[in-house]
BANUNU-329598 format. One record per atom (N, C-alpha, C, O): atom name; x, y, z. Coordinates in Angstrom, 2 decimals. Atoms other than C-alpha are relative to their C-alpha. Layout:
BEGIN
('CA', (X, Y, Z))
...
***
This chain:
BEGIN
('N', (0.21, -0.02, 1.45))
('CA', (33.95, 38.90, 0.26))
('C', (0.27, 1.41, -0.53))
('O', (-0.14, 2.48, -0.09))
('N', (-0.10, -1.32, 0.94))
('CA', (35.14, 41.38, -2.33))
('C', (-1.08, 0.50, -1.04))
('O', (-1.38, 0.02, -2.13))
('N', (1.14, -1.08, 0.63))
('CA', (32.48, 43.94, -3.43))
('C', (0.21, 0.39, -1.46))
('O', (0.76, 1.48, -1.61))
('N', (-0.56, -0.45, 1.20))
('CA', (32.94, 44.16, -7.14))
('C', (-1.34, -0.40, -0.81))
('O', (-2.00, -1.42, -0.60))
('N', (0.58, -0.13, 1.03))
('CA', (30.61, 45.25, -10.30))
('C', (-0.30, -0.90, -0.32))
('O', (0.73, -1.43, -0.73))
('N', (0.10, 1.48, 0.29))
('CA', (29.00, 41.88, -11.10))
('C', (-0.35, -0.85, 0.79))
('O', (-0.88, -1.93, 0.53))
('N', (0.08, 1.09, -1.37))
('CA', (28.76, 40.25, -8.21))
('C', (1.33, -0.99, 0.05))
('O', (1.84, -1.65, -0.86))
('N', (-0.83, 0.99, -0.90))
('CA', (31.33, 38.43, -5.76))
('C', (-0.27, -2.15, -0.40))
('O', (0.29, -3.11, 0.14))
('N', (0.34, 1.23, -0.53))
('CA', (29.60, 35.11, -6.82))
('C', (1.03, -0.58, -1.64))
('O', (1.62, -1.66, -1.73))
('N', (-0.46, 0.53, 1.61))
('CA', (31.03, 35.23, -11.33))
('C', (1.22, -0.32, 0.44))
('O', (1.77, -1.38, 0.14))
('N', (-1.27, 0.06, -0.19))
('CA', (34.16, 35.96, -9.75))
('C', (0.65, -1.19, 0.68))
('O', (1.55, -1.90, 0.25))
('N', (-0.33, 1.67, -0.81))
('CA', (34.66, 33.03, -7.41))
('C', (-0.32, -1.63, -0.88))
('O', (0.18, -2.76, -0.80))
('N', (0.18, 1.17, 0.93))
('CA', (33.05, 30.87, -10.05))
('C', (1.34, 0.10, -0.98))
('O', (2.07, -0.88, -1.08))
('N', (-1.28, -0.06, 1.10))
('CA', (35.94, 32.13, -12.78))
('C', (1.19, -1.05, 0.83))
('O', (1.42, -2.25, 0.66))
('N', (-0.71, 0.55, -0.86))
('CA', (38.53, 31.61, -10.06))
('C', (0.21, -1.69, -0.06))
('O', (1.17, -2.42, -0.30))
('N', (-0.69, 1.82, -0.57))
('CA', (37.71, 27.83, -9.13))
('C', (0.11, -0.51, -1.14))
('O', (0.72, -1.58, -1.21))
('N', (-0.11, 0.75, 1.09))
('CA', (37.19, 27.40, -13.02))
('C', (1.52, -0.11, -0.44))
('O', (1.83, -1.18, -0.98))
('N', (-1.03, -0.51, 0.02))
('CA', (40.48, 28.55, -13.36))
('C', (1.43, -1.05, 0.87))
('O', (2.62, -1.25, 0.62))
('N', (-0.88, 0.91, -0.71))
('CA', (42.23, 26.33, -11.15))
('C', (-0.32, -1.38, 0.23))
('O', (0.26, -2.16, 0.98))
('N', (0.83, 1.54, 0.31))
('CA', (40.24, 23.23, -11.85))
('C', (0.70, 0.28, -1.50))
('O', (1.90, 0.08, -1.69))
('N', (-0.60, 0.00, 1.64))
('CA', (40.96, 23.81, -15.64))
('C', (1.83, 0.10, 0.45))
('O', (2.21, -0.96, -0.05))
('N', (-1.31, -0.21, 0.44))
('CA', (44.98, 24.57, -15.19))
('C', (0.40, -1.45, 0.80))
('O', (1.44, -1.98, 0.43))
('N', (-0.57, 1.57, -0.88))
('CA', (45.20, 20.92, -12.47))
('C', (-0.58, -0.69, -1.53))
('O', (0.26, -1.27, -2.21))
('N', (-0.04, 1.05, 0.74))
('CA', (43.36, 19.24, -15.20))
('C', (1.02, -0.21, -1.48))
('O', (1.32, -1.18, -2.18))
('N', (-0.70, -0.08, 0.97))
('CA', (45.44, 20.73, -17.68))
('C', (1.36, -0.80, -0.34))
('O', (1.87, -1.44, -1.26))
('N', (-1.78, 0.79, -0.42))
('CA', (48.95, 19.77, -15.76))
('C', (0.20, -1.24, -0.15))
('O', (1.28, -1.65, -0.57))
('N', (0.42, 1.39, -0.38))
('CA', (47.76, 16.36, -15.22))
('C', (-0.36, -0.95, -1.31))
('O', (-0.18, -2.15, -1.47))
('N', (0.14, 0.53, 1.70))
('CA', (46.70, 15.85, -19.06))
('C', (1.39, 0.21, -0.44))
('O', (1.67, -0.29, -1.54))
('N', (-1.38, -0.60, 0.83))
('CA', (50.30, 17.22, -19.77))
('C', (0.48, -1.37, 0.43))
('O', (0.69, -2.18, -0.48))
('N', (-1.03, 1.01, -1.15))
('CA', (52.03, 14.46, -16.88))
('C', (-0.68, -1.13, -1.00))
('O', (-0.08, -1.86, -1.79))
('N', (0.57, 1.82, 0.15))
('CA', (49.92, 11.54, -17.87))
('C', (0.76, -0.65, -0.96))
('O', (1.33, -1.62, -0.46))
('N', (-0.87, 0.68, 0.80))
('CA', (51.87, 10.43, -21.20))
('C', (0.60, -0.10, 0.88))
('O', (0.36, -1.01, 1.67))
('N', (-1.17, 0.89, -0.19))
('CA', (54.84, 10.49, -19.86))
('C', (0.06, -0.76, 1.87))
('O', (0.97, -1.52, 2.20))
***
């Protein structure tokens, strides 16, 4: 784990939000068509 101002734990939370939000994003884009 990376030692950073804040704690290691906001950062890993941003992260998976981050890549959960941009799949659901892609996937809301795909679905119409």
């Amino acid at each position: 784990m990376i030692r950073v101002p804040g704690g290691c734990l906001l950062w890993v939370v941003i992260s998976v939000a981050l890549s959960v939000g941009l799949t659901v994003l892609v996937n809301l884009a795909l679905l119409p068509f």
